[in-house]
Backbone bond lengths (Angstrom), bond angles and torsions (degrees), N, CA, C in turn:
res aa  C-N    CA-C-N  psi(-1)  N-CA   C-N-CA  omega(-1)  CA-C   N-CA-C  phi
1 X - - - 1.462 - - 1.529 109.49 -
2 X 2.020 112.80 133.31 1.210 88.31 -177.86 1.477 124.24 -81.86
3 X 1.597 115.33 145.30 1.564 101.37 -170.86 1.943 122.30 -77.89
4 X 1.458 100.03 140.69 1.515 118.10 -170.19 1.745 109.26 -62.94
5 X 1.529 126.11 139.21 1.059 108.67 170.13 1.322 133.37 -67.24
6 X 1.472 137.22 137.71 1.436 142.00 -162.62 1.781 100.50 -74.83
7 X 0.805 127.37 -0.72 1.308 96.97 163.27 1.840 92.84 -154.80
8 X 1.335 90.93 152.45 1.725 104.12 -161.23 1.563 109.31 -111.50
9 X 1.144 149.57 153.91 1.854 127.63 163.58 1.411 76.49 -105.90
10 X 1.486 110.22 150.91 1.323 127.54 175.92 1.956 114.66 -97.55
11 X 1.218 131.68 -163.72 1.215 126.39 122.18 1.410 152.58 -132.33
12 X 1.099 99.03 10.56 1.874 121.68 175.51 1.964 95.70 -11.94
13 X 1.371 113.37 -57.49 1.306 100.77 -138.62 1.787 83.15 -94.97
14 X 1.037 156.48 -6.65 1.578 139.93 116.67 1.333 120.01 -11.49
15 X 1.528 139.16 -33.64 0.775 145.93 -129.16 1.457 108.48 -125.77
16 X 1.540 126.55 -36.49 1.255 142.75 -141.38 1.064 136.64 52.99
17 X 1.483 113.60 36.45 1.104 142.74 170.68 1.461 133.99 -66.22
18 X 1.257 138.80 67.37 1.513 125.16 -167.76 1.445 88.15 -128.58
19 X 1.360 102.36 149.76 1.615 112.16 -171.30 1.560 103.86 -120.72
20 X 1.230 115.34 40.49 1.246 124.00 175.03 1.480 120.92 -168.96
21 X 1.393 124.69 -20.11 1.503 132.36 155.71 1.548 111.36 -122.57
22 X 1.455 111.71 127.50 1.679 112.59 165.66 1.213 116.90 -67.08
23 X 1.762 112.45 -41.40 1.287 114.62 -179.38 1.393 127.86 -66.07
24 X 1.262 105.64 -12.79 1.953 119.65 174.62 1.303 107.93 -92.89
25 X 1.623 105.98 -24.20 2.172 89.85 174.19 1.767 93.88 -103.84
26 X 1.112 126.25 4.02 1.525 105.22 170.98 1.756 96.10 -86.12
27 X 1.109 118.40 -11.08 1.775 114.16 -163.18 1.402 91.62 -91.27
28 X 1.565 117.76 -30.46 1.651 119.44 -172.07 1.594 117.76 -75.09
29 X 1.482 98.12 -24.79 1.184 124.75 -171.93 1.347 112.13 -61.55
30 X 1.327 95.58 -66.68 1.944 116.53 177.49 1.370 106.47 -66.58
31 X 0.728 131.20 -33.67 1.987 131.24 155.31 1.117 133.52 -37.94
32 X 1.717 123.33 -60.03 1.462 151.53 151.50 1.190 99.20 -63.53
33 X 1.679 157.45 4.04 1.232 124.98 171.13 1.225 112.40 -53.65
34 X 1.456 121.35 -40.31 1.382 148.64 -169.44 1.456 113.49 -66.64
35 X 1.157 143.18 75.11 1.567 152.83 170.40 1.598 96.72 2.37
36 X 1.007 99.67 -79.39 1.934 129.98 -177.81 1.529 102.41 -20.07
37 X 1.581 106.25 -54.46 1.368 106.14 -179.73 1.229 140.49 -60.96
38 X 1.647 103.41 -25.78 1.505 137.62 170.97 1.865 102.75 -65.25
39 X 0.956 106.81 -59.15 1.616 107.41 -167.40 1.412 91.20 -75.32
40 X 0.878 145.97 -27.32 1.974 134.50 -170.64 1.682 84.47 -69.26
41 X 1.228 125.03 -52.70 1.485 107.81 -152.36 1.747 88.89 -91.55
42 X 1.125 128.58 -17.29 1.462 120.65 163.44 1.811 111.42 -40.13
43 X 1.682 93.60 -69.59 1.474 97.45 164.81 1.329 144.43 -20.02
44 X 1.840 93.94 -65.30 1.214 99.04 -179.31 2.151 130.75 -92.74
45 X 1.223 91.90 28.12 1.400 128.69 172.31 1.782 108.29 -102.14
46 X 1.353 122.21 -41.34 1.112 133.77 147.69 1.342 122.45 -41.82
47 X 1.147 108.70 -54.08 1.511 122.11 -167.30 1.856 96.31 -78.24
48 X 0.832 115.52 -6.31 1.699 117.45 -167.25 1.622 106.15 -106.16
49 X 1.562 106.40 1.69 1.617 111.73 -179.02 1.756 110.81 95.99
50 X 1.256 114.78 -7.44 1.243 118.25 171.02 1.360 131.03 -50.31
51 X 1.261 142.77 124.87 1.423 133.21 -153.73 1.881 99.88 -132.61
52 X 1.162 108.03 -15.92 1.617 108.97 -156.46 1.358 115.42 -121.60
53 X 1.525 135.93 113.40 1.520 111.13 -169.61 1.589 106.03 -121.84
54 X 1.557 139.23 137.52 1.392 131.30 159.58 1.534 120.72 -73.20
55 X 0.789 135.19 133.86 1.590 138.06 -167.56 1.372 97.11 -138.90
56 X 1.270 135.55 135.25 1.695 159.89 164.09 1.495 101.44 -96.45
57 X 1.582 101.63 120.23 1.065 90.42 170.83 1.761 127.63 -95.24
58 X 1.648 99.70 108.28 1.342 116.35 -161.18 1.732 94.04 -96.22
59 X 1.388 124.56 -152.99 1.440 129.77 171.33 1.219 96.62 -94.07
60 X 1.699 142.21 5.82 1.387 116.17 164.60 1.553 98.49 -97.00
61 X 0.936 142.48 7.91 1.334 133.31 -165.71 1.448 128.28 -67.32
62 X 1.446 94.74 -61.05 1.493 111.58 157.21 1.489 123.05 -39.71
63 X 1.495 122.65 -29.12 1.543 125.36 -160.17 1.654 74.08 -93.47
64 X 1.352 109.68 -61.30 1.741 91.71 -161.50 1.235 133.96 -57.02
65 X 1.574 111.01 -23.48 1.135 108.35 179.60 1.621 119.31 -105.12
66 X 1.577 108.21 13.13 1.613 105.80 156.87 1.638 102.44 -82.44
67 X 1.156 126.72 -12.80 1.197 117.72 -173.54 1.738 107.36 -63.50
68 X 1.844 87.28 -42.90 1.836 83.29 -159.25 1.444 103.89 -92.93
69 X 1.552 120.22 8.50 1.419 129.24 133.81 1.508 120.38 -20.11
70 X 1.598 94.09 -84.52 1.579 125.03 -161.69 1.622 106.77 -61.12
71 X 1.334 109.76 -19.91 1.205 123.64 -170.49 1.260 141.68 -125.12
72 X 2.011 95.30 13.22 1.254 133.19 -174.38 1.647 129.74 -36.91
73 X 1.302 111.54 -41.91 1.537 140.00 161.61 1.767 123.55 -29.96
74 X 1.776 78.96 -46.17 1.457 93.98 -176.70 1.630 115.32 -93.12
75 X 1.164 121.45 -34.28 1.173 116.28 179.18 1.968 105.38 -120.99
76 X 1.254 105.90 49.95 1.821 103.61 169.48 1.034 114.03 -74.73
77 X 1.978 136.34 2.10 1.454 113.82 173.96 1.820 103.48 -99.50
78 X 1.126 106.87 -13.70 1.805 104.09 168.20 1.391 106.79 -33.81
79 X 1.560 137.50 136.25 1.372 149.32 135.73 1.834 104.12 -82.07
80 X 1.495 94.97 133.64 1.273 90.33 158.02 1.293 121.75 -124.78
81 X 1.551 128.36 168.88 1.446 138.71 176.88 1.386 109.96 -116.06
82 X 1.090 122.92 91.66 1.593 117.02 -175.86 1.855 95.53 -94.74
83 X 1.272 95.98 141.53 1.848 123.59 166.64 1.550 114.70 -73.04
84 X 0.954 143.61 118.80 1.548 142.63 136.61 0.972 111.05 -131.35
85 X 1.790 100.11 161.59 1.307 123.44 -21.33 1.414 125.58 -63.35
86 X 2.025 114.44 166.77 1.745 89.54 153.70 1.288 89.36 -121.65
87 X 1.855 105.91 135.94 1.117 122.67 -179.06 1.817 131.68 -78.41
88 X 1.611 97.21 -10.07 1.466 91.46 170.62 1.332 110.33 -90.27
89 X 1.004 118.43 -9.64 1.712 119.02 157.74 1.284 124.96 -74.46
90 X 0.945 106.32 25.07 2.170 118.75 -173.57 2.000 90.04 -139.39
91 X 1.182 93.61 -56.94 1.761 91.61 169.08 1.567 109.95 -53.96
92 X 0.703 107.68 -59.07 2.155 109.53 -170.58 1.338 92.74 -35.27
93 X 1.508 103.54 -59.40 1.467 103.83 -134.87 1.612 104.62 -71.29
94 X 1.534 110.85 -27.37 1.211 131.96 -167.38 1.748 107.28 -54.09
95 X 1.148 91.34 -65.61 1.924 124.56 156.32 1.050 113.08 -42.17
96 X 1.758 148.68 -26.40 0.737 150.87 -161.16 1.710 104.24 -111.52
97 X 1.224 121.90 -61.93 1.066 158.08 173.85 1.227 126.89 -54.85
98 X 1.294 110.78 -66.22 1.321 124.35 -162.36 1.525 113.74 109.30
99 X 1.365 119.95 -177.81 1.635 113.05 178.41 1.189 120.44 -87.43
100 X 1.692 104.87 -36.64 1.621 117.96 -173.52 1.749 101.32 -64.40
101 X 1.553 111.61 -53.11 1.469 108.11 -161.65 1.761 112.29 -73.20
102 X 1.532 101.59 -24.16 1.124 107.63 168.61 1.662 124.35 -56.35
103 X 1.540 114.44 -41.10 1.424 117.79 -168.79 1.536 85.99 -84.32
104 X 1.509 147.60 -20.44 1.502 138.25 -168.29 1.662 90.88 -68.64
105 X 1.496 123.31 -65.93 1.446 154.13 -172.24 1.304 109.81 -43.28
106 X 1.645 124.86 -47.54 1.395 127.39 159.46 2.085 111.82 -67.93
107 X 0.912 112.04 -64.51 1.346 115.59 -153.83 1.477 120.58 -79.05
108 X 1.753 109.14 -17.95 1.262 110.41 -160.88 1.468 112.85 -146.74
109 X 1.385 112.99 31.58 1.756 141.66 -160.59 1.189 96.67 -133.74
110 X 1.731 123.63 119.04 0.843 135.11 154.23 1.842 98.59 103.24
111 X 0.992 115.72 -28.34 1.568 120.35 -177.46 1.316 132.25 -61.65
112 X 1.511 131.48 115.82 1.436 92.84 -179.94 1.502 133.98 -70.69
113 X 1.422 112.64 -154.29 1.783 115.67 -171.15 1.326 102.57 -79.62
114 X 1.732 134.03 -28.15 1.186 125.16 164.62 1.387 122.37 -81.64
115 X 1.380 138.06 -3.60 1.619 152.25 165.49 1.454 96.92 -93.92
116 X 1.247 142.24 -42.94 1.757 123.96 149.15 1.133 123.19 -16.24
117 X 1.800 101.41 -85.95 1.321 122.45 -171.97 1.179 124.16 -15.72
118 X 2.044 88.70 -62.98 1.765 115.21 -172.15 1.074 94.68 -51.73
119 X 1.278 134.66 -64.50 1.991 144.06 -122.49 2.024 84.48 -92.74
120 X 1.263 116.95 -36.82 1.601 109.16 146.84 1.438 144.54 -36.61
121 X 1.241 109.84 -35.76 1.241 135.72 -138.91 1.654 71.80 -109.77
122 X 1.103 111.57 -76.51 1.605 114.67 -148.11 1.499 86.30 -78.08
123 X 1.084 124.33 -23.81 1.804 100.26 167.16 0.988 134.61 -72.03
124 X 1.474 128.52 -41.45 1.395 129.92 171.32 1.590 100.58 -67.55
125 X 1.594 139.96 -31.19 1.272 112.41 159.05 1.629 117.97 -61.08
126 X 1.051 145.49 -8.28 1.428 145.43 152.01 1.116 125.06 -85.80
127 X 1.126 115.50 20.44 1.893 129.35 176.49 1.423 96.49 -122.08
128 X 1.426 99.45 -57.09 1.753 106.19 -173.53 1.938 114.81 -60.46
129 X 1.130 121.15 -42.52 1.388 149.17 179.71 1.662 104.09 -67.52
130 X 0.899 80.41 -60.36 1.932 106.86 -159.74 1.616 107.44 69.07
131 X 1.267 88.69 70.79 1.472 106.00 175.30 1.219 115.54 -115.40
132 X 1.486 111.63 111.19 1.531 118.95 -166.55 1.264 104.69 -86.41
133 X 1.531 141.49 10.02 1.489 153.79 151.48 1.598 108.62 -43.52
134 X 1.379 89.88 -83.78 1.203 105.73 167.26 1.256 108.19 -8.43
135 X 1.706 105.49 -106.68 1.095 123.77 -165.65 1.650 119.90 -41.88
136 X 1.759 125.62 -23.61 0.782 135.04 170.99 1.744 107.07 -46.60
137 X 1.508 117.55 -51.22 1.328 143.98 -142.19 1.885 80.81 -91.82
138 X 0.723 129.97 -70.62 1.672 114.23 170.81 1.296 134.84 -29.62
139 X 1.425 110.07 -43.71 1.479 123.83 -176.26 1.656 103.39 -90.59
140 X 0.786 103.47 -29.99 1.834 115.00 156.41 1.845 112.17 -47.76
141 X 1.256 107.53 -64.97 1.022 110.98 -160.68 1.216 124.46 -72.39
142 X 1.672 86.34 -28.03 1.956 102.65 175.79 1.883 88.50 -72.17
143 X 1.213 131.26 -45.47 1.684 97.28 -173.18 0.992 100.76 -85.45
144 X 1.447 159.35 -16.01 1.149 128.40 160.42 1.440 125.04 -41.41
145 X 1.839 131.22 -49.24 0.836 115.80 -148.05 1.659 105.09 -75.49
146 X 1.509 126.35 1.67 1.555 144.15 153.49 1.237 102.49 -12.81
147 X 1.336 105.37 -64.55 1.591 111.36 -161.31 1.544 113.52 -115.48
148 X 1.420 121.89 33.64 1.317 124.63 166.89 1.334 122.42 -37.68
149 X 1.004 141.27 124.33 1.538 120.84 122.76 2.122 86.85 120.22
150 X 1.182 108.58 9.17 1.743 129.44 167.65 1.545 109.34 -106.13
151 X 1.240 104.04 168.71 1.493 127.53 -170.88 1.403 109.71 -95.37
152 X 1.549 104.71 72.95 1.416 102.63 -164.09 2.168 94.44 -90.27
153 X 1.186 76.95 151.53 1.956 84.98 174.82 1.179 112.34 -121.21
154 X 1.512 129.17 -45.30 1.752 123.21 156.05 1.301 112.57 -149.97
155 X 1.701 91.41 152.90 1.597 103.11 -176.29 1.652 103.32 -88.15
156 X 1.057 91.77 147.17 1.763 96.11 -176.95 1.885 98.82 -110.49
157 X 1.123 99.41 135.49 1.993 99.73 164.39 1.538 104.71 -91.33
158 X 0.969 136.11 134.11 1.678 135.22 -163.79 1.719 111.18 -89.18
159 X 1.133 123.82 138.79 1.465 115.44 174.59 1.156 133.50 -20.93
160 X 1.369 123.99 -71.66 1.428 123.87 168.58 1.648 116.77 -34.12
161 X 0.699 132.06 -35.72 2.051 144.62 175.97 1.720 96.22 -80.21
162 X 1.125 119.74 -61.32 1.509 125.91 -163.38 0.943 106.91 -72.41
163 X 1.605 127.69 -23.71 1.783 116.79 -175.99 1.625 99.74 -104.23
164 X 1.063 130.22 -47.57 1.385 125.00 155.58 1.772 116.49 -31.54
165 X 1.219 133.89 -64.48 0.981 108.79 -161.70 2.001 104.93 -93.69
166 X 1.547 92.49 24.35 1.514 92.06 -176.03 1.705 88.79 -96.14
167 X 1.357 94.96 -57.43 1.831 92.22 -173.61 1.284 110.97 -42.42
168 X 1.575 130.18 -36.62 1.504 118.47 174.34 1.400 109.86 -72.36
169 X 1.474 133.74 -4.23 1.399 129.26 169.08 1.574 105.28 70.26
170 X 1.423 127.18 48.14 1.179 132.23 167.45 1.623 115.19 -98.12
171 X 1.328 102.58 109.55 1.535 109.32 -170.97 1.595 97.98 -82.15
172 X 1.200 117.03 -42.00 1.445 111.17 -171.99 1.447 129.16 -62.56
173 X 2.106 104.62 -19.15 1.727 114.39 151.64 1.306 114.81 -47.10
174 X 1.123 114.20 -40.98 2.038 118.21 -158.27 1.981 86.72 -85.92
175 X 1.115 92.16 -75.02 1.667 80.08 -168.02 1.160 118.31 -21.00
176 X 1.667 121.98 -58.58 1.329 119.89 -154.79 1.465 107.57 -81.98
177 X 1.608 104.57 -15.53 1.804 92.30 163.47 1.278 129.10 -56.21
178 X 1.662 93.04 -47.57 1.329 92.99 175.84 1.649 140.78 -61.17
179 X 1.324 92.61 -41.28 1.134 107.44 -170.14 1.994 102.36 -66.70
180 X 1.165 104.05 -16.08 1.820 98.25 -150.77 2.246 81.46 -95.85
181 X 1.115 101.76 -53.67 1.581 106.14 176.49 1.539 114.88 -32.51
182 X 1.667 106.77 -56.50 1.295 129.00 -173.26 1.669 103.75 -59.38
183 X 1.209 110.08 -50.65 1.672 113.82 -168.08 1.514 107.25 -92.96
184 X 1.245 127.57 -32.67 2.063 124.58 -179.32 1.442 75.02 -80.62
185 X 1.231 125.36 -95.46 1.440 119.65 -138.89 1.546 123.54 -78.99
186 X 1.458 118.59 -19.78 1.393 123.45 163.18 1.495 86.41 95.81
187 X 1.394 157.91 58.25 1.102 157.50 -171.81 1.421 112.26 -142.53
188 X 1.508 117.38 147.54 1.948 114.50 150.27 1.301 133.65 -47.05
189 X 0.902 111.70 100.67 1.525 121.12 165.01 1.919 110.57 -12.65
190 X 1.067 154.97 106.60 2.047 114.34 159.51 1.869 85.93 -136.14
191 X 1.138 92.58 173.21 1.002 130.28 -168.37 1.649 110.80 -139.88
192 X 1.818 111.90 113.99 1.462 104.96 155.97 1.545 123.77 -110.36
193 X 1.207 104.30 130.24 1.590 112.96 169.45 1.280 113.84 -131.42
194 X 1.323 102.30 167.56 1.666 124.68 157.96 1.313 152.47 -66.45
195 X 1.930 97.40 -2.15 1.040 113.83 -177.76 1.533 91.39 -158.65
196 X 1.028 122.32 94.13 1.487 150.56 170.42 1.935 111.65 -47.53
197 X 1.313 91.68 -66.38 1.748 107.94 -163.87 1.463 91.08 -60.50
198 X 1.656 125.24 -50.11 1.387 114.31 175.10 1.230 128.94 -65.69
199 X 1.251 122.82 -30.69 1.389 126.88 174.49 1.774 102.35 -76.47
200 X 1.307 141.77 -46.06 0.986 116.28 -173.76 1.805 100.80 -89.13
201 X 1.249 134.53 13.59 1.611 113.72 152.80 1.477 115.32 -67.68
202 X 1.453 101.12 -28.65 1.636 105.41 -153.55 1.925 89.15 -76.72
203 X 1.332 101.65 -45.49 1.336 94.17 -154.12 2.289 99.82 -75.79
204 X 0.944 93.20 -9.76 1.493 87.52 -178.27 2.264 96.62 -89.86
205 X 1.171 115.40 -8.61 1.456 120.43 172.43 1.343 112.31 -93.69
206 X 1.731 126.11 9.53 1.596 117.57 -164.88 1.920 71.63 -122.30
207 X 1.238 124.24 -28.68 1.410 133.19 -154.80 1.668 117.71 87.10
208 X 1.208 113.60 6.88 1.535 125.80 167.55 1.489 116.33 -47.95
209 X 1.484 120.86 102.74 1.657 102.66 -171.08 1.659 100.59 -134.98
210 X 1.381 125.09 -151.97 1.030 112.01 170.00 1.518 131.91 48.72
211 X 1.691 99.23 46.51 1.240 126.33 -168.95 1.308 123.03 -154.34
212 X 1.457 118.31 134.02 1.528 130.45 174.56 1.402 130.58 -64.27
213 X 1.136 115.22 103.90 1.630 117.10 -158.61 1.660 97.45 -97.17
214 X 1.592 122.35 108.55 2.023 113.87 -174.85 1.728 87.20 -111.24
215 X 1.435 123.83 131.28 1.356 122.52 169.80 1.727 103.27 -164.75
216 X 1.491 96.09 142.83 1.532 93.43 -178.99 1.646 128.26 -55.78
217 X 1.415 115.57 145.12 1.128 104.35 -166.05 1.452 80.45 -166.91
218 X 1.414 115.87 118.20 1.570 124.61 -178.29 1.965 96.78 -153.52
219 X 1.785 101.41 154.95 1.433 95.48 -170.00 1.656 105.82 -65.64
220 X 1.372 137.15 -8.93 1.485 138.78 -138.03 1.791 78.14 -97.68
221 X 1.380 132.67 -28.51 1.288 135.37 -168.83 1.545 106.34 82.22
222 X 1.417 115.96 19.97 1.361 105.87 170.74 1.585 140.75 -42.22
223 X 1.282 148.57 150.81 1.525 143.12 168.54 1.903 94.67 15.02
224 X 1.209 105.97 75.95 1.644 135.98 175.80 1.487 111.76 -130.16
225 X 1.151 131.73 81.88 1.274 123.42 164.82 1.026 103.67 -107.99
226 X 1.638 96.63 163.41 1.459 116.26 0.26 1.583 98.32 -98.70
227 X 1.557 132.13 16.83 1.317 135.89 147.75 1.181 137.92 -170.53
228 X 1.474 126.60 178.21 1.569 92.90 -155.32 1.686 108.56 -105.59
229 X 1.935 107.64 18.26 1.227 120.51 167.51 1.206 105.47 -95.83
230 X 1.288 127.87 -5.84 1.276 114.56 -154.24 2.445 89.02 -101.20
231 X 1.464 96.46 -22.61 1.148 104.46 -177.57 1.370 109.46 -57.05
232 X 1.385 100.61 -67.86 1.632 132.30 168.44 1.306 87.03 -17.11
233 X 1.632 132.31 -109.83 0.829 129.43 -170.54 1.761 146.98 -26.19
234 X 1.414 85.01 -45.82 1.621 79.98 146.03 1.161 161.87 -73.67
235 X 1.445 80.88 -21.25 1.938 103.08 172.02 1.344 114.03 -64.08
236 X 1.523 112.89 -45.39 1.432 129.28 167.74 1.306 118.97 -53.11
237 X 1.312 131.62 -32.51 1.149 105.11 161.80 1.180 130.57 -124.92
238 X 1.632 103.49 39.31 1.354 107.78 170.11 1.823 121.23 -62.89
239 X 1.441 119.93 179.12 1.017 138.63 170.94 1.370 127.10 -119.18
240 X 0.975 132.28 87.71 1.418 133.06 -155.22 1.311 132.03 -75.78
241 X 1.692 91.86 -3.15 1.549 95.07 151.18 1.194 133.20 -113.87
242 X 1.460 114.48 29.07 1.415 113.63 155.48 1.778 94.73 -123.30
243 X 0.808 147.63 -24.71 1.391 139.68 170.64 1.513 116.17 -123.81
244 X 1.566 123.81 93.88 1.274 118.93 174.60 2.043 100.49 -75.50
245 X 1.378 104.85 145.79 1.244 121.46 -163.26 1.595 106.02 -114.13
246 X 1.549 115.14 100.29 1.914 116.39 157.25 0.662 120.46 -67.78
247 X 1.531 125.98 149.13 1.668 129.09 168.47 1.581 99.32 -107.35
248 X 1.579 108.81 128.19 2.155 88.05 166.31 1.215 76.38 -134.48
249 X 1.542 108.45 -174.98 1.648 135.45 -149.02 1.328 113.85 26.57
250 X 1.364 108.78 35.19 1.607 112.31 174.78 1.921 109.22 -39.53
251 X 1.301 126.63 -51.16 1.024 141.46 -176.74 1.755 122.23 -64.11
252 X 1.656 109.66 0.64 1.703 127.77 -163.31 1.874 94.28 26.17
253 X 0.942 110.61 90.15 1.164 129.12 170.50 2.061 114.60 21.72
254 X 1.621 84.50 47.04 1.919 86.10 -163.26 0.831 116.21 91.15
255 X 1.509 136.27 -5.58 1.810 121.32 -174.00 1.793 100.82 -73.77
256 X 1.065 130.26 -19.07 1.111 116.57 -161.56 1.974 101.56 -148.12
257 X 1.125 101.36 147.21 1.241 113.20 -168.58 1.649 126.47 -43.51
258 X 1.573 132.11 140.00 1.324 108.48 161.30 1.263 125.57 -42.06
259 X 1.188 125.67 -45.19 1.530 115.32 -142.31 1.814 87.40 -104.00
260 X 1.218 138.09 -18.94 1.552 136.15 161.65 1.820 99.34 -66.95
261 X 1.387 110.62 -41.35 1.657 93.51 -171.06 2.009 120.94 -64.94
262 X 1.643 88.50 -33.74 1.547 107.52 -172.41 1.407 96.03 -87.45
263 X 0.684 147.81 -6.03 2.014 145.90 175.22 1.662 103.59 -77.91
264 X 1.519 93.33 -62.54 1.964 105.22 166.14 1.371 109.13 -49.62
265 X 1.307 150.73 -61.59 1.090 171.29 -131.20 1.852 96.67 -101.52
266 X 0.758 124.32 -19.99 1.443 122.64 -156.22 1.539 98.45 -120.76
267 X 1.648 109.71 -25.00 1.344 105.41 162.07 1.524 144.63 -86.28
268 X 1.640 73.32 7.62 1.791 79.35 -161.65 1.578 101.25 -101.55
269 X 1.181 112.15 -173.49 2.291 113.53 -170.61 1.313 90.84 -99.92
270 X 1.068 119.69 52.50 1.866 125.53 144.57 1.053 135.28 -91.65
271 X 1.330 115.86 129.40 1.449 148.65 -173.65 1.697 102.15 -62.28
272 X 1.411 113.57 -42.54 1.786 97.89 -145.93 1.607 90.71 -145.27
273 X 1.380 128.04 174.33 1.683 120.15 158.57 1.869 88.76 -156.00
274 X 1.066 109.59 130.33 1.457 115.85 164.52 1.632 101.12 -114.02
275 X 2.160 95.26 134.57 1.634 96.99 -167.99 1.598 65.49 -129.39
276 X 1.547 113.25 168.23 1.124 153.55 145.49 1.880 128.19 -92.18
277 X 1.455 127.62 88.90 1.019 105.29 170.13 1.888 121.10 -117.39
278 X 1.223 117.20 -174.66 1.321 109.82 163.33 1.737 148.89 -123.22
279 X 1.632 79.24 13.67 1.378 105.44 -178.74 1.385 108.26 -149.97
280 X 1.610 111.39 141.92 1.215 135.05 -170.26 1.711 106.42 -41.73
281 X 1.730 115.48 -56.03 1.225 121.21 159.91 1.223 123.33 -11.99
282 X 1.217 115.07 -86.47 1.484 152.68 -165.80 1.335 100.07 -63.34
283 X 1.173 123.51 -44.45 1.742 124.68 176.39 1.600 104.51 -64.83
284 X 1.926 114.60 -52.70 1.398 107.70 -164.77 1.728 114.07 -69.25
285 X 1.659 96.69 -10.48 1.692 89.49 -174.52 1.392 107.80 -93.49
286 X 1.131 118.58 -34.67 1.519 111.35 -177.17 1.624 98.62 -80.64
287 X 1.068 155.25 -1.44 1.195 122.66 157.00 1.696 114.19 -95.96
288 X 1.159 103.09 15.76 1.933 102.98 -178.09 1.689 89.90 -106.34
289 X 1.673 112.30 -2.79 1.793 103.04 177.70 1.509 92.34 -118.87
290 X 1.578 133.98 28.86 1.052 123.36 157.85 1.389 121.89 -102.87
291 X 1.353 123.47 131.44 1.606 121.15 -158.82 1.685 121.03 -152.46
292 X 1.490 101.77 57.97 0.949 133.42 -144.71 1.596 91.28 -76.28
């Protein structure tokens, strides 16, 4: 399996994302409206030895990553990890839209007359069939093409998708991710959830291997289910070559110190840690306390 880079830049805080103050992701929020602002601290995450970035594909996604398109030359050793789906971007639009104009707006915008056809083709076999594969493999493809034409290394399916169709215990979701990621795009399989130890029993009981497992795991035991011994333990006896293991919100969203979060983090049989920061500072110290 090829191995994942050990340390990731995230983007939660692009996003207005804080999972513990509103008033710190509405302040992050109004900051990043500005594209410009996003790539300065892109930069200077670069500048800190950083090689690897996770990106969700939200409605900024597309803008950011025509940038590092247009500008490919300069940054071709970046790997990236892009997330799909993101689901409040299927809600907005839905809400916004409606359902019908919404599924025109995702599937058939921006495409040409031969990427129609196909996304035709394989739909009415998922209407006709009622094969929710299919249709899986469309909505796939529309976020893939997000990040065309970059150094992608694995697609991640994002929590909300991965714990849902885990709690229904559908092995045949995971397979066909894998398998369809691995063979269209030539990429790692991963998977993020919220509960790690369960998702990788299940998937080492379907024989699903050879896959990137990203799920929170910070010493405070934050959003750790269903605990943060039960993590421990699994981490320990993982195998890292059938499941390389991410850490993100290493930091529980600030409750607890850099250099206490990366000490925990540095002890454990992990492969990877994706942090989010927003200043050059804060980026150069936590990766001089990452020691993977």
């Amino acid at each position: 399996m090829e191995k994942i880079d050990k340390i990731i830049f995230g983007d939660n805080q692009f996003f207005g994302i804080n999972h513990r103050s509103q008033e710190k992701a509405e302040e992050l929020l109004k900051r990043f409206s500005d594209v410009h602002n996003i790539l300065k601290v892109y930069d200077d995450a670069f500048s800190c030895g950083i090689k690897a970035v996770m990106l969700n594909s939200n409605d900024r996604a597309e803008e950011i990553c025509q940038y590092f398109r247009d500008h490919k030359e300069k940054y071709s050793d970046i790997a990236w990890y892009p997330s799909v789906p993101y689901p409040h971007k299927y809600a907005d639009m839905v809400n916004e839209l409606g359902i019908f104009p919404a599924i025109n707006e995702v599937l058939f915008k921006g495409n040409s007359v031969g990427g129609v056809l196909g996304m035709i083709g394989k739909g009415a076999a998922a209407v006709f069939t009622k094969d929710a594969m299919r249709m899986m493999e469309m909505l796939l493809d529309v976020e893939f093409k997000i990040y065309r034409g970059l150094n992608v290394k694995c697609y991640f399916l994002l929590n909300p998708i991965t714990d849902l169709v885990l709690g229904y215990n559908i092995k045949d979701v995971f397979e066909h991710y894998c398998e369809y990621v691995q063979k269209k795009y030539k990429v790692l399989p991963g998977f993020i959830t919220l509960n790690m130890p369960y998702l990788k029993r299940k998937l080492e009981e379907w024989g699903i291997d050879n896959v990137v497992i990203c799920s929170t795991i910070n010493k405070a035991g934050f959003n750790m289910f269903p605990s943060k011994e039960e993590y421990e333990k699994a981490i320990a006896a993982n195998d890292p070559e059938k499941y390389q293991l991410m850490a993100m919100s290493p930091l529980a969203s600030g409750s607890i110190s850099p250099k206490e979060s990366f000490d925990y983090i540095n002890s454990l049989n992990l492969q990877s840690v994706v942090f989010g920061a927003s200043s050059k500072n804060h980026i150069e110290s936590s990766v001089e306390l990452i020691k993977l």
